[in-house]
C-alpha positions in Angstrom: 118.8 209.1 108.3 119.4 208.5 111.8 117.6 209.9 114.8 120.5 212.6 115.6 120.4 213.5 111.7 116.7 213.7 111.9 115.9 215.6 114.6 118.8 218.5 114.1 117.1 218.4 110.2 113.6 219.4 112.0 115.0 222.1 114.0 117.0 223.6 111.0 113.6 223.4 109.1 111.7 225.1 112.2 114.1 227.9 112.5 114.7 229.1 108.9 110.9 228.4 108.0 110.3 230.9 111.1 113.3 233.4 109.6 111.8 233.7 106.2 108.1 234.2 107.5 109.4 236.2 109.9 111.5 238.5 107.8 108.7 239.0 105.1 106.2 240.3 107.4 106.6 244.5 108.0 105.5 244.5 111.3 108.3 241.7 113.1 110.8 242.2 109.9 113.3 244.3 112.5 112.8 242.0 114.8 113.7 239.1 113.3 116.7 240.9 111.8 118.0 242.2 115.0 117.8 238.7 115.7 120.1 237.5 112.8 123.3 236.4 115.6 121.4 234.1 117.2 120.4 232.2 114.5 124.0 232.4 113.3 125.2 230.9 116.7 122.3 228.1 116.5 123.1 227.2 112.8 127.1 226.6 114.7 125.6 224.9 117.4 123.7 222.4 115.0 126.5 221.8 113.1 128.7 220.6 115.7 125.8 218.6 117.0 125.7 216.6 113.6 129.7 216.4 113.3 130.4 212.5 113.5 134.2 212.7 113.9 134.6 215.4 116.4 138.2 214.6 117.1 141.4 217.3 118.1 142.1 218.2 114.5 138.4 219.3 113.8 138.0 221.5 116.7 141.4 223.1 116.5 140.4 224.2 112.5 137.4 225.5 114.1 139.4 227.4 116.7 141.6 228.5 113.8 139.1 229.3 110.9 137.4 231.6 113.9 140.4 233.7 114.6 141.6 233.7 110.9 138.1 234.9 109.8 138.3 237.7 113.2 141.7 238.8 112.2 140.9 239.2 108.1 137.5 241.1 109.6 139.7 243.5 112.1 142.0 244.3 109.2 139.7 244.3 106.6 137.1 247.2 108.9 140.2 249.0 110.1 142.4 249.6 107.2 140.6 249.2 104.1 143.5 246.7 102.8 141.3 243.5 102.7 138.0 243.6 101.5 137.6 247.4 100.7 136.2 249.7 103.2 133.1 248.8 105.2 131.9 248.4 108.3 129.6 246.4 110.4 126.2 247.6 111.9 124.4 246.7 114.6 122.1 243.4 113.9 125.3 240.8 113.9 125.4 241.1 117.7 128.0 241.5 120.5 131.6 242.9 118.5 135.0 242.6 119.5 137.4 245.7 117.8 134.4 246.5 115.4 134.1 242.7 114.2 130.9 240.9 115.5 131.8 237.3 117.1 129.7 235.8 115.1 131.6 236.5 111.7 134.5 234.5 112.7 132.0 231.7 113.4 130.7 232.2 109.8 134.0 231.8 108.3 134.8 228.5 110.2 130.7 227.3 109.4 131.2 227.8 105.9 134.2 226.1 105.3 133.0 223.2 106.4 129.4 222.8 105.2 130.9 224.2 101.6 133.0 221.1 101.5 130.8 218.6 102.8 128.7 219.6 99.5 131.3 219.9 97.5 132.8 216.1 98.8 129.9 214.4 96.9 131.4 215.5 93.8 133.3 212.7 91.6 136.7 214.5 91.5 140.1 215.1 92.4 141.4 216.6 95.7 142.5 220.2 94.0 139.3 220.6 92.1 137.2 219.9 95.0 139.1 222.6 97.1 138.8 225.0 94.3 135.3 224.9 93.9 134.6 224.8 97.8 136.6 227.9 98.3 134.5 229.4 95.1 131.2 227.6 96.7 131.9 229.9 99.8 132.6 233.3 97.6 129.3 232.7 95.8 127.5 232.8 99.4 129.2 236.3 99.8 127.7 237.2 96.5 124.9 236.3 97.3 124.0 237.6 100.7 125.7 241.2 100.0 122.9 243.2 98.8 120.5 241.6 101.4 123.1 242.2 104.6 123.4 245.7 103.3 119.6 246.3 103.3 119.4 244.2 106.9 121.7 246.5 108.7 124.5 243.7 108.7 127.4 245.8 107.3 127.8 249.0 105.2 130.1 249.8 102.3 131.1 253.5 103.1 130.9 254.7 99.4 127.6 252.5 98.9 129.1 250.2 96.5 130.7 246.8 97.0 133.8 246.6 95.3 135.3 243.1 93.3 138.2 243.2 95.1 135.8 242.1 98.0 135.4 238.8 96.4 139.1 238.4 95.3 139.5 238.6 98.8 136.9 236.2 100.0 138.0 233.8 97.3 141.7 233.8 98.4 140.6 233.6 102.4 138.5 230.7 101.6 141.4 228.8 99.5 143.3 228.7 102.3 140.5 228.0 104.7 139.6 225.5 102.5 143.7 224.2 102.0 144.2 223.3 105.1 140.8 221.9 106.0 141.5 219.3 102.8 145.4 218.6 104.3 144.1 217.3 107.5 141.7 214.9 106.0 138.8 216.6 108.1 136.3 216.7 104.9 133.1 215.1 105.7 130.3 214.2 104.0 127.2 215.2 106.3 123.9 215.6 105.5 122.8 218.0 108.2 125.5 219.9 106.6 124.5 220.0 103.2 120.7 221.0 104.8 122.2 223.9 106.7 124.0 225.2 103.6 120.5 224.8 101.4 118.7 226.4 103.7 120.9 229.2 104.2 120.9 229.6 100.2 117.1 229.6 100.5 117.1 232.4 103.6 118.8 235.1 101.7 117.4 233.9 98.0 113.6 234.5 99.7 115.0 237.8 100.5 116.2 238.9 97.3 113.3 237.6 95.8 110.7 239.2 97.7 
């Protein structure tokens, strides 16, 4: 690996090592939780860190996947049409119209750290945007229960509905479409960490 590679590994391995501890101990698990943004907004700043081709295309997607993932968010707290009706609570940090910042940061993090995985895979362009827009719907799956239990978001009638991951699938497709049809796929290995260990954050949580 090289030194850039290696040294944004060891911080991503410092600061989720410190999130899981911190999260399964009672007396700093609020804490840590109320914490959750920054570590969001860390996990963006390391990926851009470890981008190697940081060129006009790459940072207009992000620019795009961000207000694409805002704009889905606003519709989907305010009218119920996307996503079913929920809405977020108070451990995502600073909101604008309901819809932390952060969450349209997520949707432009995971699209590219799903297909940077996903790109090791011996296979054609369509399948490999198929399975990073699932890749990115089987994340929500996963971290639903534990973001309703960490004060991330709220269903109102307590019970997340499947249309929510029609609608995550469909979102990341075309995330995912577009990020594909401008050739900015890259295979990064800080990338494929981050994703692991963001697996392993709310897996630990689930578990125990």
């Amino acid at each position: 690996m090289k030194r850039r590679e290696i040294i944004l590994s060891g911080i991503l391995v410092i600061f989720y090592t410190v999130g899981i501890v911190g999260t399964h101990i009672s007396a700093y698990k609020d804490s840590f939780f109320g914490l959750s943004y920054f570590n969001l907004l860390l996990s963006f700043v390391i990926l851009i860190l470890a981008r190697n081709d940081k060129n006009k295309a790459f940072w207009g997607f992000l620019g795009f996947a961000f207000f694409i993932g805002m704009l889905v968010e606003w519709i989907g707290v305010h009218t119920g049409l996307l996503f079913g009706d929920y809405y977020y609570s108070k451990n995502l940090g600073f909101k604008v119209f309901e819809v932390p910042l952060v969450i349209g940061l997520n949707w432009a993090m995971l699209t590219v750290v799903s297909s940077s995985v996903v790109s090791k895979i011996n296979t054609n362009g369509l399948i490999k945007i198929l399975l990073s827009a699932l890749a990115m719907t089987l994340f929500d799956v996963l971290i639903e229960p534990v973001a309703i239990r960490s004060d991330f978001w709220l269903w109102k009638d307590g019970v997340i509905p499947f249309y929510n991951y029609v609608c995550w699938f469909l979102i990341s497709l075309i995330l995912q479409v577009i990020y594909f049809r401008f050739n900015l796929v890259e295979s990064n290995k800080v990338h494929n960490l981050l994703l692991v260990f963001m697996t392993i954050f709310f897996v630990s949580l689930i578990l125990f």
